[in-house]
N, C-alpha and C positions, 0 to 999 in steps of 0.2 A: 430219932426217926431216920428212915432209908427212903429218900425218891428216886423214882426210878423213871428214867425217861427213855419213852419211844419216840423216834422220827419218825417209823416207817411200821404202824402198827397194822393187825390184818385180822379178820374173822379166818380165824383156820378152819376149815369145813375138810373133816376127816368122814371117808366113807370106805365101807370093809366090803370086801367080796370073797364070795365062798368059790371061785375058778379066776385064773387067772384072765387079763384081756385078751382079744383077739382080735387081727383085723376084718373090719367088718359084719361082727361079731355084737348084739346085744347083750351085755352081762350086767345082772342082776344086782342088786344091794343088799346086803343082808342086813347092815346097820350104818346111820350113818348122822353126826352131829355135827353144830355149828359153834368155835369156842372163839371167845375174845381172846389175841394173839399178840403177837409183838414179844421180842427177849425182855424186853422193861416189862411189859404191860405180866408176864408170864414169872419175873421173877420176883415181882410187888406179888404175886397170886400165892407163891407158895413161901411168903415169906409171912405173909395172914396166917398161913397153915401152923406157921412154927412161931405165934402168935408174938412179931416183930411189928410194931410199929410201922407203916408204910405209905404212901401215897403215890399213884402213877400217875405222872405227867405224862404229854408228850403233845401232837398235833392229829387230827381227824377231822375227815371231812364226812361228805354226802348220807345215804339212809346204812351204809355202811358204817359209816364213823357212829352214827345215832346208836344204829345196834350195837354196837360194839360197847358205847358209854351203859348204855339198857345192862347190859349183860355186866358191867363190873358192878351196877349198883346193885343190880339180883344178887349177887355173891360178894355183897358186902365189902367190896373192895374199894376203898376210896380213891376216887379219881378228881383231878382236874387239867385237863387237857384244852389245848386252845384249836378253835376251830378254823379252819382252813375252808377255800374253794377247793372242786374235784372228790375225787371218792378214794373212801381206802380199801385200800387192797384187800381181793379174796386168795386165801393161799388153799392149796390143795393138798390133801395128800391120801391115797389112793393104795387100801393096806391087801393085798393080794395074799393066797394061800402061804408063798415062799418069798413073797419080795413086797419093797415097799417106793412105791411111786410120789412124787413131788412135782408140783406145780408151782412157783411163786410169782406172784404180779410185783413189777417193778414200784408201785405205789406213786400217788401224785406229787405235783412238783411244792415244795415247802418257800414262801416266799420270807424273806429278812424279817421284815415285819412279823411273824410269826414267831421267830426265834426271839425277837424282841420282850412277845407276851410272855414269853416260855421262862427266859430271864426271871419277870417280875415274877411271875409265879412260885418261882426256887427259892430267891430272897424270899418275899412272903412267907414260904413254910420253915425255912431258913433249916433244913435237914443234917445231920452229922454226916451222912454221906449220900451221897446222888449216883445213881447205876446209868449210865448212859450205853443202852443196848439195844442191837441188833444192826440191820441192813439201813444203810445213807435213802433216801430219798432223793430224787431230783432237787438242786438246788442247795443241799447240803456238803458240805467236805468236811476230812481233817481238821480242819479249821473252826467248824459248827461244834465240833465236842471241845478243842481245845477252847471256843469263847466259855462255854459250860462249864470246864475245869475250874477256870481264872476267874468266874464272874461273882464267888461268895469263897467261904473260909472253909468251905467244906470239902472231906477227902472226894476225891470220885474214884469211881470203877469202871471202868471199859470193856465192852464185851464186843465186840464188832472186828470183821474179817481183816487178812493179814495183812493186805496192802495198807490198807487206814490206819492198823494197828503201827507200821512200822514208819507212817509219816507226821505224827502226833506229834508236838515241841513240848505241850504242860508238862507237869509234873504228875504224875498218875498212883493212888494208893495198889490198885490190882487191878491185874488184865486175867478175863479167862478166856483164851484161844482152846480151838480144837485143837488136834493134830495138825490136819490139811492149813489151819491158819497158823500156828508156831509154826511149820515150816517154812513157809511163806515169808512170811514178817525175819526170820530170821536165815532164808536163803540153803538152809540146810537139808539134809538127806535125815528123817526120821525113820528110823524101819523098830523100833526096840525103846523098851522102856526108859534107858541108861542114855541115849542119844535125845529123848524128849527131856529127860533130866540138863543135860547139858545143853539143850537150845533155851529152855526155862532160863537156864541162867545168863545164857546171853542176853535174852530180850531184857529179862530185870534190868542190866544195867545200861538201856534206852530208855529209863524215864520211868519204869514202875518199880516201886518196892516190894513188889511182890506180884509174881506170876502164876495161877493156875492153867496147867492145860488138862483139859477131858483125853482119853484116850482111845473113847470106845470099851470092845472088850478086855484092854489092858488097865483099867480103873483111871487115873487120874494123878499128876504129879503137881507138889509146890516149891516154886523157887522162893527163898527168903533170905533177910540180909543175914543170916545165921546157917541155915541149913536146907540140903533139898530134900525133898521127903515123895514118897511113893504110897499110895493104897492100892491096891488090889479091886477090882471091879468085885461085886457080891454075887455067888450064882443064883441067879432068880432069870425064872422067865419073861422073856422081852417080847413085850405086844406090838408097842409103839416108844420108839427113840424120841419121836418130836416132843421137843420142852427138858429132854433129858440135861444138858449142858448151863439150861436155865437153873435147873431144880439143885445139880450142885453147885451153881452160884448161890444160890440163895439160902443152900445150907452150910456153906462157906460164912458168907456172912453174916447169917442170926448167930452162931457162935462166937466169930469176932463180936458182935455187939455185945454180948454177955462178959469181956473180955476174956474170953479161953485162948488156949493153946492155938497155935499153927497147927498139930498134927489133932488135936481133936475138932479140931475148922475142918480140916481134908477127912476125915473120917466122918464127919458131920455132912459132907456134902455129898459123901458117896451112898451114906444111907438114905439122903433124900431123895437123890435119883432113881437107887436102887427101888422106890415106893412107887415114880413117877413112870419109868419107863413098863410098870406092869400094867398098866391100863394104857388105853386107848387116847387120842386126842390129847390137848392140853389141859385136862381137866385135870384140879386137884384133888392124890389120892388124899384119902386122911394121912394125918402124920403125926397123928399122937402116937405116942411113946418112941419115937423115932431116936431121940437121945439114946435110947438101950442099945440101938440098933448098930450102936459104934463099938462095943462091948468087943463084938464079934468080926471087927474089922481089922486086919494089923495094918499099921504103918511104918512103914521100917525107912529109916535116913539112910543117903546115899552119898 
């Protein structure tokens, strides 16, 4: 089993417009959804898809928190989360003819005691690995993933931005940074695939044994204690990015679980993205026969 834990989970309320904003300006909706959000709460979603074993932990509160739990039990997703005072965050994102707008609420503050429940929870499911992803809450640090890391036998994964990535002490199985968060964390100039290759490897040897970074339209690279390796983004049309970085975590890791290759993990995650970033919201695409969909990928080591 994979748990996946949110601190800072959010209803992503995605809304499309046929003309860009304007100031002053009423503009129209032409579609618009409400999806249960968070990097954990999104990478437990599409790891259902590629039917892994899974449970999302994390913390929520208010009629936000309520709907958000509403909506993983509509879609089958097993949750248990511990509840908190305050509300969780509505995230925005605002998808225009040429561009694509973001809003994110900072989310409520997470008290000790919380993390305390979060603990027993873990132990209880006692999972082979635990995802601990996205954005810190008020009240959280470095320190709140490394209790997580340390607190059962189990590997973890870290998905969360570059400053926290590079002040973590555990021991970490994989980190997936963007770009903007591998540079970060590793202080470097990324402009090229080769240069994300060789920042991958620097972070690996701060504490993970293994590094995924997303690159955007450049595909995605894995540092490993044996080899780095490169995919190629897939040409497909891009509707909506949000959950993209999720969705190759999560095909990253239903292959590790199956024990496969490193290079058919990173070809495994680019197909899932490549599924996820075609549709709208966080919603999951289907993702059957998705394994094919690696056939068609190269991965060439560097």
């Amino acid at each position: 089993m994979i748990a996946s834990v949110t601190l800072n989970p959010a209803i992503d309320y995605t809304v499309e417009l046929s003309e860009s904003l304007a100031p002053g300006a009423v503009t129209r909706a032409t579609d618009h959804r409400y999806d249960a959000g968070g990097k954990g709460i999104n990478v437990s979603k599409y790891l259902v898809g590629l039917d892994v074993e899974t449970v999302a932990t994390g913390v929520a509160g208010g009629f936000l928190g309520r709907y958000l739990l509403e909506q993983l039990a509509a879609q089958g997703i097993a949750a248990d989360f511990v509840e908190i005072d305050g509300e969780t965050r509505l995230n925005t994102t605002v998808l225009e003819p040429s561009d694509e707008l973001k809003i994110n609420q900072n989310g409520p503050r997470v008290p000790a005691l919380a993390i305390d429940g979060l603990l027993d929870r873990l132990r209880a499911y006692d999972p082979e690995r635990v995802v601990v992803a996205g954005s810190l809450p008020p009240g959280c640090t470095s320190e709140t993933i490394d209790l997580l890391a340390e607190a059962g036998p189990w590997e973890t994964v870290v998905d969360v931005d570059g400053m926290t990535l590079s002040a973590l002490d555990a021991e970490y199985a994989l980190c997936k940074p963007n770009v903007e968060e591998l540079a970060a964390a590793t202080d470097r100039r990324i402009d090229d695939v080769q240069s994300a290759l060789e920042a991958a490897s620097d972070l690996r040897a701060e504490g993970f044994d293994r590094v995924v970074a997303s690159l955007g339209g450049e595909g995605a690279v894995m540092a490993t204690p044996e080899q780095s390796l490169h995919a190629p983004a897939r040409d497909v049309e891009v509707v909506d990015t949000v959950g993209a970085g999720d969705a190759l975590l999560a095909g990253v890791l239903a292959s590790r679980s199956r024990g496969e290759s490193d290079s058919e993990a990173l070809s495994e995650g680019i197909a899932v993205a490549s599924r996820v970033v075609s549709v709208s919201g966080t919603r999951a695409p289907s993702l059957a026969g998705v394994r094919d969909d690696r056939e068609s990928i190269v991965v060439s080591a560097r």
